[in-house]
The first five atom37 places (N, CA, C, CB, O) and aatype in JSON, in Angstrom:
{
  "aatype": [20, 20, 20, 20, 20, 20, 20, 20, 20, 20, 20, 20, 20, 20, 20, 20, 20, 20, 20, 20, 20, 20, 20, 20, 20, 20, 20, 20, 20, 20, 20, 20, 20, 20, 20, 20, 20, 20, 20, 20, 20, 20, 20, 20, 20, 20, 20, 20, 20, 20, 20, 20, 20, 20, 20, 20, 20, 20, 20, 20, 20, 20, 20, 20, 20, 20, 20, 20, 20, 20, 20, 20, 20, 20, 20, 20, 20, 20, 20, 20, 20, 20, 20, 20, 20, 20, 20, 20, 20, 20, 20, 20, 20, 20, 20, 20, 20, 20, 20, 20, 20, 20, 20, 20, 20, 20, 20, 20, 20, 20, 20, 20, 20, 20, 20, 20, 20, 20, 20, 20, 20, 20, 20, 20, 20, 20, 20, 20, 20, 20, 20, 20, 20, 20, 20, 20, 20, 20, 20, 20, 20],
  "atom_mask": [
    [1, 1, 1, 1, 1],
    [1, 1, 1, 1, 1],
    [1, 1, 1, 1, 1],
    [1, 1, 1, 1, 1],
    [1, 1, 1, 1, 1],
    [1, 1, 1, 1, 1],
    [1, 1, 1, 1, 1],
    [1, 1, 1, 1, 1],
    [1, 1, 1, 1, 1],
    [1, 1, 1, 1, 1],
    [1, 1, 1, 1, 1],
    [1, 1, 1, 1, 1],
    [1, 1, 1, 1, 1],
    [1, 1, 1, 1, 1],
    [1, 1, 1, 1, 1],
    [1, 1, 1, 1, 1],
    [1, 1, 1, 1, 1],
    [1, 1, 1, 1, 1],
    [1, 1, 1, 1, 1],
    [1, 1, 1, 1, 1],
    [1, 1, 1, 1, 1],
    [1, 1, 1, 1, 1],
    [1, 1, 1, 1, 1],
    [1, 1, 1, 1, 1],
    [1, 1, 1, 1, 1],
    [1, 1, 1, 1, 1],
    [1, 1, 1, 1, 1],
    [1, 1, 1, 1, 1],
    [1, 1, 1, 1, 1],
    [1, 1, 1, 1, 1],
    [1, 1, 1, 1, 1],
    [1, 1, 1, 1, 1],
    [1, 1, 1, 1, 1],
    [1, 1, 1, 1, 1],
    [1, 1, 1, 1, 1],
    [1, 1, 1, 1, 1],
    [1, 1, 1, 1, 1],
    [1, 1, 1, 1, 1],
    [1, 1, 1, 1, 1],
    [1, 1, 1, 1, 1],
    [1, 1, 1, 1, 1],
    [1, 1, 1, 1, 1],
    [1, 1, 1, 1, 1],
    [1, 1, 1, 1, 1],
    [1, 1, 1, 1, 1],
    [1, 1, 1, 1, 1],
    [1, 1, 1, 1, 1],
    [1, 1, 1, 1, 1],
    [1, 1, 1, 1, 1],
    [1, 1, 1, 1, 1],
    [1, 1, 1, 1, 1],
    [1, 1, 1, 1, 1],
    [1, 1, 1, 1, 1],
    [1, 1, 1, 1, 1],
    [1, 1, 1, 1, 1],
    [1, 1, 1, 1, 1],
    [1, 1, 1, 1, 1],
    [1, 1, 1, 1, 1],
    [1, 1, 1, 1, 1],
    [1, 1, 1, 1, 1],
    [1, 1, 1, 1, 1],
    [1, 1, 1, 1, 1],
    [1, 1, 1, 1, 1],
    [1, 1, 1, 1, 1],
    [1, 1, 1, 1, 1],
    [1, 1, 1, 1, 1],
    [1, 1, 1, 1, 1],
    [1, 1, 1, 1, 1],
    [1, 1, 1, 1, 1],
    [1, 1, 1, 1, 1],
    [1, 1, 1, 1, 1],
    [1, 1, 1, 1, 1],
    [1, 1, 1, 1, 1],
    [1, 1, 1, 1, 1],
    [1, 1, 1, 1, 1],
    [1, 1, 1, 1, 1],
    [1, 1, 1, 1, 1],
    [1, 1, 1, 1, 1],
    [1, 1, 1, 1, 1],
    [1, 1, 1, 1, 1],
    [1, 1, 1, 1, 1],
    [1, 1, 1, 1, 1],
    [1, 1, 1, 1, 1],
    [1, 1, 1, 1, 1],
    [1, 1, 1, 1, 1],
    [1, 1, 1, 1, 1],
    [1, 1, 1, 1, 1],
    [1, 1, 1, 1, 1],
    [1, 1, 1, 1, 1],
    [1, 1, 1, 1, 1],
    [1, 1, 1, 1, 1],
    [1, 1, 1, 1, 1],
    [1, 1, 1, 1, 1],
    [1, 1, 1, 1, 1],
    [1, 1, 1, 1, 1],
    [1, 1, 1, 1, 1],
    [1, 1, 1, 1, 1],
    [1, 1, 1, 1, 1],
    [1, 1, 1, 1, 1],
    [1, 1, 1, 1, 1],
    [1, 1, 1, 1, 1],
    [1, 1, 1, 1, 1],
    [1, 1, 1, 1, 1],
    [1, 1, 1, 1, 1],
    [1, 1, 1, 1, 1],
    [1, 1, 1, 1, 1],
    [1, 1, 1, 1, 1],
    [1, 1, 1, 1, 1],
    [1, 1, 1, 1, 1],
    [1, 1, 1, 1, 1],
    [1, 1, 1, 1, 1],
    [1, 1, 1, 1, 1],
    [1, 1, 1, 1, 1],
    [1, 1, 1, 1, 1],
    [1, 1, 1, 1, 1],
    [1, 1, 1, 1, 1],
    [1, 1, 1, 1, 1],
    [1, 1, 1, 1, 1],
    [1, 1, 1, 1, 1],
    [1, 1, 1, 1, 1],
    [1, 1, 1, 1, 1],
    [1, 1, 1, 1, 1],
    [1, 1, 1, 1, 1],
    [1, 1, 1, 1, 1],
    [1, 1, 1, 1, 1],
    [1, 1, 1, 1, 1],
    [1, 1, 1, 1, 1],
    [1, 1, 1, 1, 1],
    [1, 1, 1, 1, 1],
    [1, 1, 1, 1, 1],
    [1, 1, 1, 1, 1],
    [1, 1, 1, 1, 1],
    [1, 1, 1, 1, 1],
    [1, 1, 1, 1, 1],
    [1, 1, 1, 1, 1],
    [1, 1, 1, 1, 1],
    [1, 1, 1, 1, 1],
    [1, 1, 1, 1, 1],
    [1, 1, 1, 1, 1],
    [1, 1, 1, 1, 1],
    [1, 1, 1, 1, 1]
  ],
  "atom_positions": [
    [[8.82, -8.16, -4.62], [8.12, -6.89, -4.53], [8.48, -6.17, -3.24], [6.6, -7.12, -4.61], [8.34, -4.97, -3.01]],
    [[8.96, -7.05, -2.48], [9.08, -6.18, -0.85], [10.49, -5.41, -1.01], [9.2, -7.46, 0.84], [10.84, -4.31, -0.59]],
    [[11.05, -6.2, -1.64], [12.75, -5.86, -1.64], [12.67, -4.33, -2.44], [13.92, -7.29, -2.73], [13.45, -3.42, -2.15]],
    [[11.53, -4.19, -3.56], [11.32, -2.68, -4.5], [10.5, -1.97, -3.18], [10.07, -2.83, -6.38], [10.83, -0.8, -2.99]],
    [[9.78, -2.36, -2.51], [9.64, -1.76, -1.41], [10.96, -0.96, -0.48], [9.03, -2.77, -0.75], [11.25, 0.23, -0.36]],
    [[11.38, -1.83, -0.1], [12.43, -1.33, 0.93], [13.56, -0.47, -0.11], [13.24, -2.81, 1.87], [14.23, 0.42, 0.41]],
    [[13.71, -0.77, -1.53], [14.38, 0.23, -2.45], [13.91, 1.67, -1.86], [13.9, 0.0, -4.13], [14.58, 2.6, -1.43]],
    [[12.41, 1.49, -2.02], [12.0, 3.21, -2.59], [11.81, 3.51, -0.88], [10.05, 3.55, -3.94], [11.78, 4.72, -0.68]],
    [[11.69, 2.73, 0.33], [12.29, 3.24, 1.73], [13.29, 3.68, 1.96], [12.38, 2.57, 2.54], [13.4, 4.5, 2.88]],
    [[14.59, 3.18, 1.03], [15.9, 3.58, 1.38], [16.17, 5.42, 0.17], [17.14, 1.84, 0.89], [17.12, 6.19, 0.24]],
    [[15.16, 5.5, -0.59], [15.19, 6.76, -1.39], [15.31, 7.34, -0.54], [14.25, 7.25, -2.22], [16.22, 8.08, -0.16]],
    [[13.75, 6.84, 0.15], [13.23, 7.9, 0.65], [14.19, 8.16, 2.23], [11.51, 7.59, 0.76], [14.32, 9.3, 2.67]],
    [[14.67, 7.2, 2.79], [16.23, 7.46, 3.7], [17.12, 8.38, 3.46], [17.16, 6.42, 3.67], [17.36, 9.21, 4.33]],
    [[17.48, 8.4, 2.78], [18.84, 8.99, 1.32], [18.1, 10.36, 1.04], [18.96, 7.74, -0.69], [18.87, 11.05, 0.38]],
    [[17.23, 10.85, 1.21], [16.95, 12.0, 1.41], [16.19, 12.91, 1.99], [16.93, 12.14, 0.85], [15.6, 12.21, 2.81]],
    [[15.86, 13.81, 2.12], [15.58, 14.85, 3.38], [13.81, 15.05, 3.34], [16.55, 16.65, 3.09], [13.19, 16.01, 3.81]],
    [[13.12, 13.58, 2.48], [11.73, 13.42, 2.23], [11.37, 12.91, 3.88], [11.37, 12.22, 0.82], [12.18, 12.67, 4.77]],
    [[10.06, 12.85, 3.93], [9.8, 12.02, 5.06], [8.91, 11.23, 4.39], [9.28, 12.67, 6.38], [8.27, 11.51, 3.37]],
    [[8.92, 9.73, 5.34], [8.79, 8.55, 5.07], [7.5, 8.06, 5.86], [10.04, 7.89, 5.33], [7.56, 8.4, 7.04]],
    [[6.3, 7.31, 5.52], [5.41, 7.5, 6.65], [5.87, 5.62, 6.96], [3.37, 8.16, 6.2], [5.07, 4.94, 7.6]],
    [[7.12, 5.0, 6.48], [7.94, 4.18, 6.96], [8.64, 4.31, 7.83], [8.47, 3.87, 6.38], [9.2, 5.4, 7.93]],
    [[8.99, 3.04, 9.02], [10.51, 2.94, 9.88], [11.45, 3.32, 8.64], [10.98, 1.11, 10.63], [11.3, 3.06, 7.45]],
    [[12.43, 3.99, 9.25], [13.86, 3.59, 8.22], [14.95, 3.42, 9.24], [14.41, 4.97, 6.98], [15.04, 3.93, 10.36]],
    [[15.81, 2.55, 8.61], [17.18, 2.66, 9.18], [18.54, 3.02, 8.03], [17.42, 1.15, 9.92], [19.18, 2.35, 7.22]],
    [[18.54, 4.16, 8.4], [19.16, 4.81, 7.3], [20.11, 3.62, 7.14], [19.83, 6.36, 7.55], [19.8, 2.93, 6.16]],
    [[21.11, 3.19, 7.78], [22.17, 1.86, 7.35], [21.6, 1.25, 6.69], [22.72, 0.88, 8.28], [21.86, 1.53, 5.52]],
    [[20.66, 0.24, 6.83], [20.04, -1.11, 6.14], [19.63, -0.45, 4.32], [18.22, -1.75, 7.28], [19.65, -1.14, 3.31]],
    [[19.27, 1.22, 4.42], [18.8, 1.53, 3.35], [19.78, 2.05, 2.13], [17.89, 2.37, 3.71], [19.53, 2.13, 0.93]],
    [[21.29, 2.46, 3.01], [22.92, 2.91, 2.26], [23.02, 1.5, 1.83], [24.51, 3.57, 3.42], [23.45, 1.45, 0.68]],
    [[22.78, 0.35, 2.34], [23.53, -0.7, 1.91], [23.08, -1.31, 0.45], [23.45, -1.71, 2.99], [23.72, -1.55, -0.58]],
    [[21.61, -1.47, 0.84], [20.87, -1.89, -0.41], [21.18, -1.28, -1.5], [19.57, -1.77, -0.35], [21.48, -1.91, -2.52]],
    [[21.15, 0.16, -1.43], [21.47, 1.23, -2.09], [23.01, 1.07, -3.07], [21.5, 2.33, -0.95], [23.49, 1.27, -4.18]],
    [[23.24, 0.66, -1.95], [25.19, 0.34, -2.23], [25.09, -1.13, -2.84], [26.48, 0.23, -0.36], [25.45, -1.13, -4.01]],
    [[24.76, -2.22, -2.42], [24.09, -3.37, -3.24], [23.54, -3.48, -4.72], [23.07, -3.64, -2.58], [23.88, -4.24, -5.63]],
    [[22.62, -2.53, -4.67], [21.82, -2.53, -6.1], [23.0, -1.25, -7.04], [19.65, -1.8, -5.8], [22.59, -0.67, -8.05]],
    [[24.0, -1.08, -6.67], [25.07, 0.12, -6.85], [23.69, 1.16, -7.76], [26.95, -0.48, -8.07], [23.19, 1.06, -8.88]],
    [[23.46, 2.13, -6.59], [22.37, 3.09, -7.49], [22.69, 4.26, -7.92], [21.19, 3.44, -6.84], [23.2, 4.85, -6.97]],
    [[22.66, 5.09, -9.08], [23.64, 6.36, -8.74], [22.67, 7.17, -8.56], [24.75, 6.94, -9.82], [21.51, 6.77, -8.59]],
    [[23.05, 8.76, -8.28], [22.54, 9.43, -7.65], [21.49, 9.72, -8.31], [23.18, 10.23, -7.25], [20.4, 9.72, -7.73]],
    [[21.58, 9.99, -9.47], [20.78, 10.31, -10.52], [19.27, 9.48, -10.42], [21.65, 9.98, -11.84], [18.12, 9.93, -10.51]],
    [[19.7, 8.27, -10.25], [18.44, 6.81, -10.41], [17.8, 6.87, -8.74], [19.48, 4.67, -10.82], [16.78, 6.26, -8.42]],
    [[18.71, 7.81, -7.68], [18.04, 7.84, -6.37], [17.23, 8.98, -6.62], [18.96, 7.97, -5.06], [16.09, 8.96, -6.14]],
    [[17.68, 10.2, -7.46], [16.87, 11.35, -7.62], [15.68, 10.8, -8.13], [17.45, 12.44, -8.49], [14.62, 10.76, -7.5]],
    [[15.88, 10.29, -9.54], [14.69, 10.07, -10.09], [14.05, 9.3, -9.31], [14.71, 9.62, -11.28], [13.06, 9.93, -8.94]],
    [[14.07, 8.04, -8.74], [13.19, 7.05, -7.29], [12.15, 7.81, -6.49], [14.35, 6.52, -5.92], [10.95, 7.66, -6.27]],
    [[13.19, 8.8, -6.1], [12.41, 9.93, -5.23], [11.05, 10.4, -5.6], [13.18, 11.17, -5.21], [9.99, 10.42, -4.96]],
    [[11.44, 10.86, -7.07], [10.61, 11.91, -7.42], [9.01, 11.09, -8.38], [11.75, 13.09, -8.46], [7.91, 11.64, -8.52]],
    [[9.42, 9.67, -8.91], [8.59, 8.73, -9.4], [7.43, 7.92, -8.09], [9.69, 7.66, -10.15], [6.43, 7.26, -8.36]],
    [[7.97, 8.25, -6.62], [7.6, 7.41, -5.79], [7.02, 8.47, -4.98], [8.59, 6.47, -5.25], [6.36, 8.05, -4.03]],
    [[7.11, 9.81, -5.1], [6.44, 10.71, -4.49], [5.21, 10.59, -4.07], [6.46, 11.57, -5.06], [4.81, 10.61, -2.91]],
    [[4.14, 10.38, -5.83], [2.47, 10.4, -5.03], [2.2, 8.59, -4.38], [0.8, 10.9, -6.69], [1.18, 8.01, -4.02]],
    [[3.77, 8.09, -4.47], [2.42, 6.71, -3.44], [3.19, 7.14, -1.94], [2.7, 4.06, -3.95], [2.72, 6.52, -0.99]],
    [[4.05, 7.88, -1.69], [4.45, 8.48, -0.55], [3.84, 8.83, 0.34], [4.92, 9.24, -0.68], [3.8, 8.5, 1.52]],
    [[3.14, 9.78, -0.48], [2.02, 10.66, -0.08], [0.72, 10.06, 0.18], [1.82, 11.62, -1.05], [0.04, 10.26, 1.18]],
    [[0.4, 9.18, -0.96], [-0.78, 8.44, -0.29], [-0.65, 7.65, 0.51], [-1.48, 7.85, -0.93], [-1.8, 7.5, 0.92]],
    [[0.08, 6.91, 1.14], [0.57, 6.34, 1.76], [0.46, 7.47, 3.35], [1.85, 5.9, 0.97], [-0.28, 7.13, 4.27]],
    [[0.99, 8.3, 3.4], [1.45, 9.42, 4.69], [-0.4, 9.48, 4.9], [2.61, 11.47, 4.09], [-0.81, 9.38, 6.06]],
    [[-1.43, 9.63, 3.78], [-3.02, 10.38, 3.79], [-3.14, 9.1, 4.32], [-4.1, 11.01, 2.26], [-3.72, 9.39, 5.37]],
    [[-2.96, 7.61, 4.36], [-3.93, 6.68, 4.55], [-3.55, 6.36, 6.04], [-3.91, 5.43, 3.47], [-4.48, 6.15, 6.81]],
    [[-2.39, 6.31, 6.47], [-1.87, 6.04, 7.57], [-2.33, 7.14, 8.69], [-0.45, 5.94, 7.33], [-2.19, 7.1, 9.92]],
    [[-2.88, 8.05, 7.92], [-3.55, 9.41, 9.26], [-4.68, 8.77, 9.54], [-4.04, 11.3, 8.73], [-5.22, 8.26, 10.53]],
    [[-4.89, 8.92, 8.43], [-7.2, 8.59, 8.54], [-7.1, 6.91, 8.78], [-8.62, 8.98, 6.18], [-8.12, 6.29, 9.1]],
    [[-6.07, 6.35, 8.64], [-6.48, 4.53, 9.47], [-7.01, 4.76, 11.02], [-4.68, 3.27, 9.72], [-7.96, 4.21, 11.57]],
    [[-5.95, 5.86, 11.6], [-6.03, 6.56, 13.21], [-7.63, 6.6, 13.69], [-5.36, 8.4, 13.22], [-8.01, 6.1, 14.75]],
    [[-8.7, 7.44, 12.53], [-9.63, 7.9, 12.81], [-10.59, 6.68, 12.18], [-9.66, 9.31, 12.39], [-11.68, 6.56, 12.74]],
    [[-10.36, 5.95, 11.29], [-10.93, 5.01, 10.9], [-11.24, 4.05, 12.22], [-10.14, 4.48, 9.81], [-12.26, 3.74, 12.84]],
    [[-10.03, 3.78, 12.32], [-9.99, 2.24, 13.93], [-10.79, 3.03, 14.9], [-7.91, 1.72, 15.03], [-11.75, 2.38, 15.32]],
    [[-10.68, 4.46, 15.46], [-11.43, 4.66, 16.32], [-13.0, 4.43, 15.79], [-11.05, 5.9, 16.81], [-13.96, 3.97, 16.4]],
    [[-12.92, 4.77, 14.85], [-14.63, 4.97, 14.3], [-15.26, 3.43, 14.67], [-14.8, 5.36, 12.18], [-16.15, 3.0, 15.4]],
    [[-14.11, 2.76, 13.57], [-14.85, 1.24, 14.25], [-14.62, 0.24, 15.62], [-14.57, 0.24, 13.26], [-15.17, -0.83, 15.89]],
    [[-14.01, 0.69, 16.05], [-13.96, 0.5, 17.73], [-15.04, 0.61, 18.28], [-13.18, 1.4, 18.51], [-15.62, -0.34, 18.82]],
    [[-15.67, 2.35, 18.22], [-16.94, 2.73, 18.58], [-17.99, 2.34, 18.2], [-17.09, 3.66, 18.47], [-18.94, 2.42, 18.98]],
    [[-18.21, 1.7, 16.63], [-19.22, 1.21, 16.17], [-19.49, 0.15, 16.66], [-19.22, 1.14, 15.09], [-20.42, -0.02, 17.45]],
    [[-18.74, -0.69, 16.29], [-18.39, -1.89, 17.22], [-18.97, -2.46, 18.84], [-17.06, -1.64, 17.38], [-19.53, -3.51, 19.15]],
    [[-18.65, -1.52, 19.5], [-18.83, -1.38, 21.26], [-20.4, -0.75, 21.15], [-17.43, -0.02, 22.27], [-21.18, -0.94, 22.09]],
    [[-20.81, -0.03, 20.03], [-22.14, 0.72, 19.95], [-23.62, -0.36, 20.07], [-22.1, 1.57, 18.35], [-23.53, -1.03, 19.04]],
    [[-24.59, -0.7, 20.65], [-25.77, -1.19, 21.33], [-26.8, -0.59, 21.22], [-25.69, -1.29, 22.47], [-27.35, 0.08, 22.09]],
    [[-27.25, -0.84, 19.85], [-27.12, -2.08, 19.22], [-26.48, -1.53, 17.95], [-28.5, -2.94, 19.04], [-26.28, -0.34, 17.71]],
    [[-26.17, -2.59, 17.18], [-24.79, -2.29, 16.46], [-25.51, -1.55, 15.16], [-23.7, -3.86, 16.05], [-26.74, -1.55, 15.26]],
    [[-25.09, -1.04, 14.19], [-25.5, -0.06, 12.97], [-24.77, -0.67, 11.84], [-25.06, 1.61, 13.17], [-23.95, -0.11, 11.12]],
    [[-25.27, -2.18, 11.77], [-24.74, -2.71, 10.31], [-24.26, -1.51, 9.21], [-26.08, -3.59, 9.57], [-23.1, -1.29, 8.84]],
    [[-25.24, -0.95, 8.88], [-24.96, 0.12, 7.86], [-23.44, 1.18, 8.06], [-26.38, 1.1, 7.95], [-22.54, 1.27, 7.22]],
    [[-23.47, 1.65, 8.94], [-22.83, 2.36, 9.42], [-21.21, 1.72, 9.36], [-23.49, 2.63, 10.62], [-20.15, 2.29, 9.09]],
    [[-21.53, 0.08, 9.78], [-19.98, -0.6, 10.31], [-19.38, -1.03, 9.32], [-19.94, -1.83, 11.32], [-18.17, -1.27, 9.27]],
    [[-20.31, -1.2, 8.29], [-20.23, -1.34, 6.54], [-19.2, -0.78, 6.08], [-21.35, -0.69, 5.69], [-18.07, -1.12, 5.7]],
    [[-20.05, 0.53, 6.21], [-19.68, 1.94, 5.5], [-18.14, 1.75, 5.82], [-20.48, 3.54, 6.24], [-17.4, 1.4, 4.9]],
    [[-17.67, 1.96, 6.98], [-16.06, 1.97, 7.17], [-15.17, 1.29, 7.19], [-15.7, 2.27, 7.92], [-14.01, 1.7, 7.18]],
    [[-15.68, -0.59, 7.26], [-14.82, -1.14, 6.7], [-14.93, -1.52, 5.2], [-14.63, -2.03, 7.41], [-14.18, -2.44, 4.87]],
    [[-15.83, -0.94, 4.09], [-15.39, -0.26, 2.74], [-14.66, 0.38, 2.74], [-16.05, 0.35, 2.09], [-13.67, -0.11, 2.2]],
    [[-14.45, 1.76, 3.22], [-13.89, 2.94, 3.66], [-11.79, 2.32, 3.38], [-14.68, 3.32, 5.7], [-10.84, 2.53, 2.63]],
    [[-12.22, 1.37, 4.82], [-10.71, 0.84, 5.03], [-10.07, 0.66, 3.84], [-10.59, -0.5, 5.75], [-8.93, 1.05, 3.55]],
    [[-11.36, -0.34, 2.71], [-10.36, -1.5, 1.77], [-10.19, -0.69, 0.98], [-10.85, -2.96, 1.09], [-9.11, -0.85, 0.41]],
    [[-10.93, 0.41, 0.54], [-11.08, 1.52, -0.52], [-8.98, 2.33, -0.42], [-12.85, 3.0, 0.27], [-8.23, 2.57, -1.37]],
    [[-8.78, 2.48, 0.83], [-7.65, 3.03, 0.97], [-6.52, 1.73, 0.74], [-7.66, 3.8, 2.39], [-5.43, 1.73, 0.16]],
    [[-7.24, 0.66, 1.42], [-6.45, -0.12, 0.77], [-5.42, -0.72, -0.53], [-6.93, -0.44, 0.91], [-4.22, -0.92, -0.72]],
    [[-6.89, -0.86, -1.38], [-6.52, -0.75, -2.6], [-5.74, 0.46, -3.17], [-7.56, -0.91, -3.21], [-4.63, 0.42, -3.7]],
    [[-6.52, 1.51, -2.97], [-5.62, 2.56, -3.46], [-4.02, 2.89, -3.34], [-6.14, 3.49, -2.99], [-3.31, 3.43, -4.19]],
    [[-3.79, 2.58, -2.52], [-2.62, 2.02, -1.83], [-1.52, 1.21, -2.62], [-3.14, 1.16, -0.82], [-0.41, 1.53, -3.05]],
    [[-2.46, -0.27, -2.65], [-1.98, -1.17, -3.4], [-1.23, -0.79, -5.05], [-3.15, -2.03, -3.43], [-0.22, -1.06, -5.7]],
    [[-2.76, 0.15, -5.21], [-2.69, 0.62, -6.58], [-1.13, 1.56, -7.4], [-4.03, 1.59, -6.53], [-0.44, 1.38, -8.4]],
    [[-1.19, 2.57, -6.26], [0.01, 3.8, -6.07], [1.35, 2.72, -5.9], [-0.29, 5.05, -4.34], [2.35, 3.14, -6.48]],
    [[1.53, 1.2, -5.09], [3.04, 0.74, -5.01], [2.78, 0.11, -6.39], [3.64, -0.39, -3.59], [3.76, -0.13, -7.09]],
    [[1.16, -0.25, -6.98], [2.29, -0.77, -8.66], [3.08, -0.11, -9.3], [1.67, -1.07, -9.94], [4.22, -0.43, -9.66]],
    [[2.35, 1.11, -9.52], [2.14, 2.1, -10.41], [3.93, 2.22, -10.07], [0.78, 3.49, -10.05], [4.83, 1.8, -10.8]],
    [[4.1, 3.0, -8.6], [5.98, 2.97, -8.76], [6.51, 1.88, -8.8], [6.86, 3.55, -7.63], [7.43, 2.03, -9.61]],
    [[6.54, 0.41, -8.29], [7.38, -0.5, -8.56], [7.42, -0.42, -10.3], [6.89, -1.91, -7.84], [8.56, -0.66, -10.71]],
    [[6.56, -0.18, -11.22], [6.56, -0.89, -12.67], [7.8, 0.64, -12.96], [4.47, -1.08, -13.85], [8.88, 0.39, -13.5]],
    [[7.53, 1.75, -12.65], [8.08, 2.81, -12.99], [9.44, 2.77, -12.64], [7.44, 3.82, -12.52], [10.39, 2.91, -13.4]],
    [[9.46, 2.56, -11.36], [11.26, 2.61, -10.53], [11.96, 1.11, -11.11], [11.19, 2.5, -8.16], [13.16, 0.86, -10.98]],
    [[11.03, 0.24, -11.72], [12.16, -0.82, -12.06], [12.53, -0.13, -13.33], [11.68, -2.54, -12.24], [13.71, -0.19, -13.67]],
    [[11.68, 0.49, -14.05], [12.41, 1.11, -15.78], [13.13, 1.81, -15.45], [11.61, 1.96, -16.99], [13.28, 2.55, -16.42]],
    [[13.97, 2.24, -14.41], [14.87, 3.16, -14.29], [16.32, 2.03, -13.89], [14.31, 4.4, -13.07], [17.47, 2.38, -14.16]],
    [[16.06, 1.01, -13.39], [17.25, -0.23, -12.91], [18.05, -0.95, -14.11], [16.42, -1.6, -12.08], [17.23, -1.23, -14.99]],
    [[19.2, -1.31, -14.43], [19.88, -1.54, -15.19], [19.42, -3.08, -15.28], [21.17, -1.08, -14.9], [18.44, -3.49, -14.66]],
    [[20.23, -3.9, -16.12], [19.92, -5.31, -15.82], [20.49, -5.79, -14.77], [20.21, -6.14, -16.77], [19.82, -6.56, -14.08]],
    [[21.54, -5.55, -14.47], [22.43, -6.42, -13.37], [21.5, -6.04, -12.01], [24.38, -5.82, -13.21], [21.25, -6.9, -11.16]],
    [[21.06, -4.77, -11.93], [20.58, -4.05, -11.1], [18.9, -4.83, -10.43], [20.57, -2.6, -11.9], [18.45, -5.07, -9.31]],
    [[18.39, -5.0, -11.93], [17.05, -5.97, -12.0], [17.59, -7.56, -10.96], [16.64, -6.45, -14.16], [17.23, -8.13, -9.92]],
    [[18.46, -7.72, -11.86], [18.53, -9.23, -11.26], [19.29, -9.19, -9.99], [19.28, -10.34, -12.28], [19.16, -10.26, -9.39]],
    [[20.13, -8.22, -9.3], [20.15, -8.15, -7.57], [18.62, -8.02, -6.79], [21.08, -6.62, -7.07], [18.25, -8.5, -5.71]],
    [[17.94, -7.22, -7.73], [16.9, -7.13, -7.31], [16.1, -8.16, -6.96], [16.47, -6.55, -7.93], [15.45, -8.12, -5.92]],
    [[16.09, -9.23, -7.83], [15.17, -10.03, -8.07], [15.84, -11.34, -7.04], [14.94, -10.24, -9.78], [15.12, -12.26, -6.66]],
    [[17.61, -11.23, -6.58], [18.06, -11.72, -5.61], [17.21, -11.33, -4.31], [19.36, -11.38, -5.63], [16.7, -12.21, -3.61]],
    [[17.11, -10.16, -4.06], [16.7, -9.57, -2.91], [15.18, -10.43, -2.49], [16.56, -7.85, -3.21], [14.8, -11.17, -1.59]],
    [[14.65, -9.85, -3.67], [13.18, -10.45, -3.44], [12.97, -11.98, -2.87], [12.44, -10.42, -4.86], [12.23, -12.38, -1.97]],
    [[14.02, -12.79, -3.8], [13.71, -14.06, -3.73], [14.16, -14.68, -2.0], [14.54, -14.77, -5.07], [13.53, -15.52, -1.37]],
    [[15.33, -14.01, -1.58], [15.63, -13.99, -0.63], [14.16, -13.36, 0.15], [16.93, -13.37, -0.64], [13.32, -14.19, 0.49]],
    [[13.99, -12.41, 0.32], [12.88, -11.46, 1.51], [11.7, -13.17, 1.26], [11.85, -9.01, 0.57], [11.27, -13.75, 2.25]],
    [[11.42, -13.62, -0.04], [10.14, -14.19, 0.41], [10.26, -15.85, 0.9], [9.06, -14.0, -0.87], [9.35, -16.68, 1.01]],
    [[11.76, -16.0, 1.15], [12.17, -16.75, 2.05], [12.55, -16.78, 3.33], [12.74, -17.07, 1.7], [12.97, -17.79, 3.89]],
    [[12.43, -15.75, 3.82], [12.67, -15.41, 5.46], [11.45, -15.72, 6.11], [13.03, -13.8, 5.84], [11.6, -15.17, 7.2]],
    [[10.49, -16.19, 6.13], [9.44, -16.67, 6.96], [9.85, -18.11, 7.22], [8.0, -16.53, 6.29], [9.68, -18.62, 8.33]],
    [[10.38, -18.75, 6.23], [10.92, -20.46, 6.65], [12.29, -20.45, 7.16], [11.0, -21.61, 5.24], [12.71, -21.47, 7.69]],
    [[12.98, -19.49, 7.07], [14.68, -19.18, 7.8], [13.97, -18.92, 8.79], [15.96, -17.85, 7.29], [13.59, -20.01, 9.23]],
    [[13.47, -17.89, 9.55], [12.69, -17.84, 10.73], [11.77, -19.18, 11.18], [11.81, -16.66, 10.51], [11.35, -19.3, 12.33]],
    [[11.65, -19.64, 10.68], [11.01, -20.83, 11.31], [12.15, -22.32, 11.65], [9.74, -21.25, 10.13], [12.32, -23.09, 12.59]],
    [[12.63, -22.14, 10.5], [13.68, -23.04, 11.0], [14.86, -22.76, 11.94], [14.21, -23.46, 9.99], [15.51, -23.71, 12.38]],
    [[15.24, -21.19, 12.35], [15.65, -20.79, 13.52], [14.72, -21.01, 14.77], [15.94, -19.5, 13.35], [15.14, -21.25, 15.91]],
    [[13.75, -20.92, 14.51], [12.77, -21.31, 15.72], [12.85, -21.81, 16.36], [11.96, -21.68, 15.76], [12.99, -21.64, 17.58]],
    [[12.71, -23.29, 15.2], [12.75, -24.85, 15.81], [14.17, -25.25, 16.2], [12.21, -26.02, 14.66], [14.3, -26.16, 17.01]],
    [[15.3, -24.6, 15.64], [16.46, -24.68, 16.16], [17.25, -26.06, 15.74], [16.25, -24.5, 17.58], [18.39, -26.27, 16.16]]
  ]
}
C-alpha cells in the first residue's frame, strides 16, 4: 500500500499539482519509469487522486490548529475533559477520513495498472514492508 502511495506522490511530482507530500522528483521519475507508466495512466492518476490530495492538503492545515488547541487544553488548570475529548475525536475523525480518501484512490489507480504493472507493484510493496528489518539489520551491523 505504501509503494501505491509513493505512485500517486510521484503523479503528483510529474506534474505542476502541489503535493501536501515531500517529493523528490528523481525517486518519483524512477518508480514512474519502473512501473513503465504512460502518460495517459499519469494523467488519469492525477486526476483520480485529486480529492484525497486535497483532503489530505485540508487535514494537514487544521492538524496545525488542532495540536495547538490541544497543547492548550492540555497545559489548561484544571483540565476540560469535555473539551480535550472533543478534539482528539476531531483528530481521528480527519483521520479516518483520510484513511478513507487513500482507499478509495489506491482501489481506483490500481484499475488503471496493467498486470505486469500490478505485480512490480506488488514487488515494491513487498519490498517497502521489509525495510524496517533491512534497517535493523544495518543497525546491528
Amino acid at each position: 500500500m505504501r509503494a501505491l502511495v509513493l505512485l500517486l506522490c510521484a503523479a503528483t511530482a510529474l506534474s505542476s499539482q502541489r503535493s501536501p507530500f515531500p517529493t523528490n522528483l528523481e525517486v518519483w521519475k524512477r518508480i514512474a519509469s519502473y512501473l513503465d507508466l504512460t502518460s495517459g495512466q499519469l494523467d488519469a492518476i492525477l486526476e483520480i487522486n485529486r480529492p484525497y490530495w486535497m483532503t489530505a492538503d485540508e487535514l494537514y492545515r487544521s492538524r496545525e490548529g488542532l495540536r495547538e488547541s490541544i497543547f492548550t487544553e492540555t497545559a489548561r488548570s484544571p483540565l476540560r475533559p469535555a473539551e480535550l475529548g472533543r478534539l482528539h475525536v476531531e483528530w481521528e475523525m480527519g483521520r479516518r477520513r483520510l484513511l478513507d480518501a487513500e482507499q478509495t484512490s489506491n482501489q481506483a489507480t490500481r484499475k488503471l495498472l496493467t498486470e505486469t504493472q500490478l505485480a512490480r507493484l506488488k514487488l515494491l510493496e513487498e519490498l517497502t514492508a521489509l525495510r524496517p528489518a533491512m534497517d535493523q539489520a544495518i543497525s546491528i551491523g
